[in-house]
C-alpha positions in Angstrom: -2.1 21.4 -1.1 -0.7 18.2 -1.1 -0.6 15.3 -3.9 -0.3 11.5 -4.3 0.3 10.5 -7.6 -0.2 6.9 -8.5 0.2 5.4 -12.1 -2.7 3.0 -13.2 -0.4 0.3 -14.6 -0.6 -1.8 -11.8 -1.5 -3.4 -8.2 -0.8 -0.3 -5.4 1.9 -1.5 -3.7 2.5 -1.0 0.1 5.2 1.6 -0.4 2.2 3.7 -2.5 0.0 3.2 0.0 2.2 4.6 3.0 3.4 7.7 0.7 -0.5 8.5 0.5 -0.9 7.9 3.9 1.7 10.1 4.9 0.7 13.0 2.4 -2.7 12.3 3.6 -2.0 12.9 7.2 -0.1 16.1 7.0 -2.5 17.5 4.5 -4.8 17.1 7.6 -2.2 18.7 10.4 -2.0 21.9 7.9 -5.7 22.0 6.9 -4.8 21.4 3.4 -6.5 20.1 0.5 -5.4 16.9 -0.3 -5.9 15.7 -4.3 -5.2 12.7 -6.2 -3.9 13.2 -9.5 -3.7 9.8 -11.8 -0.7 9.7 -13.9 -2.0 7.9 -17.1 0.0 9.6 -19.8 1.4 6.4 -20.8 -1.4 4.7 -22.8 0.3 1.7 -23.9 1.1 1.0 -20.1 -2.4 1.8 -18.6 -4.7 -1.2 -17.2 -8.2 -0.3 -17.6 -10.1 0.1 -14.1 -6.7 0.2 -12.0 -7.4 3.9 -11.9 -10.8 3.4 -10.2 -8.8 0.6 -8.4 -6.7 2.6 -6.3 -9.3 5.4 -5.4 -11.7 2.4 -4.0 -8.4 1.2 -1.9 -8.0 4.6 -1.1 -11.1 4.8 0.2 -11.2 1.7 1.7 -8.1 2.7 4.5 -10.0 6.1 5.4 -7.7 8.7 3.4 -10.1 11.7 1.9 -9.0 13.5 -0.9 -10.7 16.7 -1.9 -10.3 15.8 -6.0 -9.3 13.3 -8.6 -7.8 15.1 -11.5 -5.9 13.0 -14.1 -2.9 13.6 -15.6 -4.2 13.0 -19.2 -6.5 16.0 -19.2 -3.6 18.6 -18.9 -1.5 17.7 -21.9 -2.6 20.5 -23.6 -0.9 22.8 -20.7 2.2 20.6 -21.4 2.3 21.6 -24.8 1.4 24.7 -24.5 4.5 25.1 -21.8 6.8 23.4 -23.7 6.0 25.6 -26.6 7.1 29.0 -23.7 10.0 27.3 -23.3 11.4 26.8 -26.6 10.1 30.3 -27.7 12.7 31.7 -24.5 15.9 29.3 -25.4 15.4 27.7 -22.7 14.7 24.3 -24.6 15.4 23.1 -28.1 15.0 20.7 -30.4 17.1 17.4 -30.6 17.4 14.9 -33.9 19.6 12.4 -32.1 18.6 9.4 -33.2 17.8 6.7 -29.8 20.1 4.5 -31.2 22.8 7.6 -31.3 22.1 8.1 -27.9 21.8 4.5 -26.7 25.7 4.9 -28.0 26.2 7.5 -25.6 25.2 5.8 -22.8 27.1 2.6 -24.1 30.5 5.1 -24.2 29.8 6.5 -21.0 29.4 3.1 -19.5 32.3 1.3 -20.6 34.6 4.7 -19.7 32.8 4.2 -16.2 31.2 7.4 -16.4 27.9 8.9 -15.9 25.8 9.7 -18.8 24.8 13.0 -19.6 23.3 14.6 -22.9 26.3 16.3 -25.0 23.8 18.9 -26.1 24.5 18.7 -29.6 21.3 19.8 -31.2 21.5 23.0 -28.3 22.8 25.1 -30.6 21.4 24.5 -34.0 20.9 27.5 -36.7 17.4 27.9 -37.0 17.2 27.3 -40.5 18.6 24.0 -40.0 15.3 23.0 -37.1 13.1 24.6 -39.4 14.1 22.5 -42.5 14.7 19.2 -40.7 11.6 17.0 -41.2 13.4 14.0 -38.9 11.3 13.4 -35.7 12.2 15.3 -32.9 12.1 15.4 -29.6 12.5 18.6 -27.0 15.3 18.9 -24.5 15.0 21.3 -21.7 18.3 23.9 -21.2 20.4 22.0 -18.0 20.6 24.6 -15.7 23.4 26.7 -15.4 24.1 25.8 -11.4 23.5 23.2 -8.3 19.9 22.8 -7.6 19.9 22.7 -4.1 16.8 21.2 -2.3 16.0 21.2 1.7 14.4 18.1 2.3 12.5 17.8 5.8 14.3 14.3 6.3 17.2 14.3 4.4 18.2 17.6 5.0 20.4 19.2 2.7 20.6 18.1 -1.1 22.7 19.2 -4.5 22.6 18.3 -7.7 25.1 19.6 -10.2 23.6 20.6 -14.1 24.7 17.5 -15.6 22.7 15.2 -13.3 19.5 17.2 -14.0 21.3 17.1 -17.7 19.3 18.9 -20.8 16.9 15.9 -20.5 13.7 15.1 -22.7 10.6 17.4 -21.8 8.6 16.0 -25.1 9.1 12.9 -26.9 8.6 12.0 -30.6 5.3 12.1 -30.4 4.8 15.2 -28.8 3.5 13.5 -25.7 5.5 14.7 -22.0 8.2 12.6 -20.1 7.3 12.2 -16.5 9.4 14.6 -15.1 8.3 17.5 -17.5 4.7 16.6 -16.6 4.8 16.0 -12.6 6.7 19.5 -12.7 4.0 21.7 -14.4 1.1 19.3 -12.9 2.6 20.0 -9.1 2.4 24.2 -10.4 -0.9 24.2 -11.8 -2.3 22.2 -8.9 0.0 24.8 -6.7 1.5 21.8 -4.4 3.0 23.0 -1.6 5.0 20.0 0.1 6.1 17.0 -2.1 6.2 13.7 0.0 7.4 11.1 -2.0 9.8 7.5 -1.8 13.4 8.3 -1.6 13.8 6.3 -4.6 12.3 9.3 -7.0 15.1 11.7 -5.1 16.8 12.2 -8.8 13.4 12.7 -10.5 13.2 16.4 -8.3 15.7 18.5 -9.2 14.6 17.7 -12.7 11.0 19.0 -11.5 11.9 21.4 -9.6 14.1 22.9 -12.8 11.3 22.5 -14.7 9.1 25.0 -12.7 11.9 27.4 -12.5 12.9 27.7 -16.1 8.9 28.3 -15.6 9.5 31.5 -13.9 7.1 29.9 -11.3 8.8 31.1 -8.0 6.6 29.3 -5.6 8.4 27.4 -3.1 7.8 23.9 -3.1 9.2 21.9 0.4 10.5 18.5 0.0 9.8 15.2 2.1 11.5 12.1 0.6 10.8 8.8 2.6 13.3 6.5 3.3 12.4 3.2 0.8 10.6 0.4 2.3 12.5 -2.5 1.1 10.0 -5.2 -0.6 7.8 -2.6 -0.9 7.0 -3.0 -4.9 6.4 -6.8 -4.7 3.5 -6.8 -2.1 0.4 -5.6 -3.0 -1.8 -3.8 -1.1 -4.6 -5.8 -2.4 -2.9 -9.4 -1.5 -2.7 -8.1 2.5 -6.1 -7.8 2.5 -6.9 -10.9 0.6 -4.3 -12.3 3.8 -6.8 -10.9 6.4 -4.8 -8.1 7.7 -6.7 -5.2 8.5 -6.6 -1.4 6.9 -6.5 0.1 10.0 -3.7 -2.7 11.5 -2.0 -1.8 8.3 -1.7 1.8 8.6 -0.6 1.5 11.9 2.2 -0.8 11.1 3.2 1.7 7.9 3.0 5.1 10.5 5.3 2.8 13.1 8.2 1.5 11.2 11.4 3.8 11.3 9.1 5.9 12.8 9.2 7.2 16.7 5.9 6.5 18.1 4.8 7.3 21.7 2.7 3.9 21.5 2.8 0.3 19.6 -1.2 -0.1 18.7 -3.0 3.5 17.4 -5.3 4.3 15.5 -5.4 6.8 12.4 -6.8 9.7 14.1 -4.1 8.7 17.1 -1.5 9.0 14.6 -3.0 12.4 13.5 -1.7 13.6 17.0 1.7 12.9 17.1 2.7 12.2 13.3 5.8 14.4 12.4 7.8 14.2 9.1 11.2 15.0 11.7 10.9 11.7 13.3 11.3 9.5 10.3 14.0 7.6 10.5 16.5 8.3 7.0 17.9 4.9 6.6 16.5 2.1 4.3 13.3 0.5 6.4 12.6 -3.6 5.6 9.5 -4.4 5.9 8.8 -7.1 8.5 6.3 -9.2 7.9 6.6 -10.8 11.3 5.7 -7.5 13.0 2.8 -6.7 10.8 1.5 -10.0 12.1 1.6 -8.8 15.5 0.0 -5.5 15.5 -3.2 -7.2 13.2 -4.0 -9.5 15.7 -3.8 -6.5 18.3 -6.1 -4.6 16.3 -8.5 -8.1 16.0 -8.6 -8.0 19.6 -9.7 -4.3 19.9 -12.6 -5.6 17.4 -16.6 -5.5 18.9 -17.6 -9.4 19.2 -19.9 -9.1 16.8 -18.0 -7.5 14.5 -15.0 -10.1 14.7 -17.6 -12.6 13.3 -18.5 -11.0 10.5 -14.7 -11.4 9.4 -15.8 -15.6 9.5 -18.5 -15.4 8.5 -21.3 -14.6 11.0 -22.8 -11.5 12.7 -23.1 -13.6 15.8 -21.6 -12.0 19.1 -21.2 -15.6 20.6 -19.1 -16.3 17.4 -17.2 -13.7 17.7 -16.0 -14.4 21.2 -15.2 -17.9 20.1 -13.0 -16.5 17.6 -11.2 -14.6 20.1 -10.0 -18.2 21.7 -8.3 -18.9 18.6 -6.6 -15.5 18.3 -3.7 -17.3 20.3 -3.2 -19.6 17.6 -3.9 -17.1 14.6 -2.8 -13.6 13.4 -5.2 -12.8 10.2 -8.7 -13.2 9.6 -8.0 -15.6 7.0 -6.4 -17.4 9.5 -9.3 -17.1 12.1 -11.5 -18.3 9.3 -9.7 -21.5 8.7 -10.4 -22.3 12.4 -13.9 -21.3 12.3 -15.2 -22.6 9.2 -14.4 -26.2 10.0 -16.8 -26.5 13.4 -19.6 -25.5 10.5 -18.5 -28.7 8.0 -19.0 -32.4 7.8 -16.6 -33.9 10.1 -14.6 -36.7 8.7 -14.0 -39.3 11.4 -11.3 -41.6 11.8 -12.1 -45.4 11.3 -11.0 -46.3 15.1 -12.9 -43.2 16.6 -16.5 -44.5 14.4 -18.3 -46.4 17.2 -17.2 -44.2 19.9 -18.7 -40.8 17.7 -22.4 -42.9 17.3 -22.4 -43.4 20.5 -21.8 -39.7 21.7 -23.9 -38.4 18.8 -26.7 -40.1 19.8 -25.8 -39.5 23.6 -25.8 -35.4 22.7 -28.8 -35.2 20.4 -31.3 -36.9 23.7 -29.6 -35.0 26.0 -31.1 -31.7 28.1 -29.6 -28.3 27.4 -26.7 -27.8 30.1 -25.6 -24.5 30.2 -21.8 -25.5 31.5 -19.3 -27.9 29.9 -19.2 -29.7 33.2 -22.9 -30.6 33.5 -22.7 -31.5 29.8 -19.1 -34.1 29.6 -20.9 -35.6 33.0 -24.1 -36.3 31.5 -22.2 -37.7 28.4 -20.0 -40.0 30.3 -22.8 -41.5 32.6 -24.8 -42.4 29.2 -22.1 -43.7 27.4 -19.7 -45.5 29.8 -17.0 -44.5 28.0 -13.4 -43.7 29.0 -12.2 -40.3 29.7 -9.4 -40.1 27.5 -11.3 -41.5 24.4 -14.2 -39.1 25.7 -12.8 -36.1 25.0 -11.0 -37.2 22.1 -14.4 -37.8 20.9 -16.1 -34.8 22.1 -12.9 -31.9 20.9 -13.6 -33.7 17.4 -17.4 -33.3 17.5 -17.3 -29.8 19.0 -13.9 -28.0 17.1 -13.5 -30.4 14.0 -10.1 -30.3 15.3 -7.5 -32.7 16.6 -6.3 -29.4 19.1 -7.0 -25.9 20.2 -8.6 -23.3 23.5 -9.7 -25.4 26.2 -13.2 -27.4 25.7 -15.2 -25.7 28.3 -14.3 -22.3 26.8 -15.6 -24.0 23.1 -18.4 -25.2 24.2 -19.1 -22.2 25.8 -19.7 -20.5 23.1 -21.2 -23.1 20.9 -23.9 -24.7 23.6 -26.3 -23.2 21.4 -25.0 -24.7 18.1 -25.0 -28.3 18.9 -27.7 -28.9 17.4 -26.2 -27.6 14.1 -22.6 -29.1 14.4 -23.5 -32.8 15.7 -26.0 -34.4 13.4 
């Protein structure tokens, strides 16, 4: 079974998104199960309805999951582990104050060290825990060796017992820390691959020592993606509101450091040839500039029909004028801002006025013509007027524009609309 496991205190940013996609993806190769699990421990930070948020977004870019379980709902199994693991000395109890330990880390700092707990409180006499009525908090037992971890990209990594440290399991308030409650939640849920940022790479030995001191002797593999630079200051949410399509979206976040065997896929394409070995291990920068590109790819690929509904219309004549403009334009918002126009009031320049009457009136007696040609000739034998000033005239009418595709092409697609645009 595989996991994503977002936190409902915010916007899901792009770099959630692709680690969902990925887990999502190789859940599917192995014919796992693939859960979400919503890590709202943290009350104070929780935003009500971001939990329901992400699932929709989820949703909304194609990636299943089996069940929604949230993070909340187990603290009772926290407790009741953290409880095992004092009774077997393998945590204990610590009084430090935080502003003891916020010494520490000051001492450590300016020494140029790194900061690890001095396990003071480790080896209390019980009569001394028992008595104390300070708050407490409980510190799991560092290991006693190097946690060493195969990753499937990064290959080989160690970490010594005092950077997984004899760190907090429970705080004061006998809620869990992240790491205590990730570890247990990825046993009970019985994860069996971990694909997660490269950024949370100090958070697993922590885990994974967690689980152990556990007894749980389940091996768990390890996938940690190179970082996607930018990635937590771009919402997934403000892409869409940009015009850029899920699917265009997934494709760009499958390609990048990535070795695909094409530029433009789709999800189930990627299903084919996805492989965690291929992923590049150096930091990726997102490229905006790139993502541009493959969405107006994708918009091409798009029925006629349904390209119009992205302006506004479920008209395939529409949608096959928006395709003229998909030269100019990379977005649907983008698209829309060209298409939206022809539809409004146009506002005409003072030394164009007489020459638009006159073509205004010319259009609205004229015949139907089904080609551009038939239709500028019939203007300019009615209205004697020049060429140049002609089609000035007639790309302002017809586009609302001062540029853009080639007139025949517009009106090619918008015959049947004159009515409607030139009143």
């Amino acid at each position: 079974m595989l996991r994503f496991a977002p936190s409902p205190t915010g916007d899901m940013h792009i770099g959630d998104l692709r680690i969902a996609l990925f887990n999502y993806i190789v859940a599917r190769q192995r014919n796992e199960d693939f859960i979400v699990r919503i890590e709202d421990t943290d009350k104070e930070q929780n935003i009500e309805g971001k939990d329901q948020e992400i699932l929709d977004l989820l949703s909304l870019f194609g990636i299943e999951y089996t069940q929604v379980i949230y993070q909340s709902q187990n603290v009772r199994f926290h407790a009741a582990m953290a409880l095992q693991l004092l009774h077997e000395k393998k945590a204990f109890s610590c009084f430090c104050s935080s502003a003891w330990i916020d010494n520490k880390k000051q001492e450590a700092l300016n020494a140029n060290k790194d900061y690890s707990y001095d396990d003071a409180c480790r080896n209390l006499p019980a009569e001394l825990v028992i008595d104390n009525t300070n708050p407490f908090t409980v510190r799991i037992i560092r290991p006693d060796k190097d946690i060493i971890i195969q990753d499937k990209i990064q290959g080989k990594m160690s970490f010594t017992p005092d950077a997984v440290d004899s760190f907090i399991i429970m705080n004061q308030d006998k809620t869990p820390t992240y790491n205590f409650a990730s570890g247990v939640d990825d046993m009970l849920s019985d994860i069996s691959l971990i694909i997660r940022d490269d950024k949370h790479r100090n958070n697993t030995p922590r885990q994974e020592h967690v689980r152990r001191s556990l007894a749980y002797d389940k091996t768990i593999e390890y996938a940690h993606i190179p970082t996607l630079s930018d990635a937590d200051s771009l919402s997934v949410k403000s892409l869409l509101e940009e015009g850029y399509l899920p699917e265009a979206i997934l494709n760009y976040l499958v390609s990048i450091g990535n070795d695909t065997p094409k530029e433009i896929f789709t999800m189930n394409e990627a299903m084919e040839f996805f492989t965690l070995e291929k992923i590049s291990k150096d930091l990726i920068e997102f490229n905006i500039e790139t993502l541009q590109y493959i969405n107006k790819e994708h918009l091409k690929k798009l029925d006629p029909k349904e390209l119009s509904r992205y302006v506004g219309f479920a008209d395939e004549e529409i949608g096959n004028l928006a395709y003229l403009y998909l030269e100019e334009v990379s977005t649907t918002k983008e698209l829309k801002s060209k298409i939206a126009p022809i539809f409004t009031e146009r506002v005409i320049p003072k030394e164009l006025n007489a020459e638009v009457k006159i073509v205004v009136e010319c259009i609205k007696q004229a015949p139907y013509f089904d080609e551009f040609s038939a239709f500028q000739n019939y203007i300019v034998e009615n209205t004697n007027l020049e060429e140049k000033s002609l089609s000035q005239v007639l790309r302002l009418l017809l586009s609302n524009a001062e540029d853009g595709p080639d007139l025949n092409k517009i009106y090619k697609y918008l015959k049947n609309y004159l009515g409607e645009i030139v009143k």
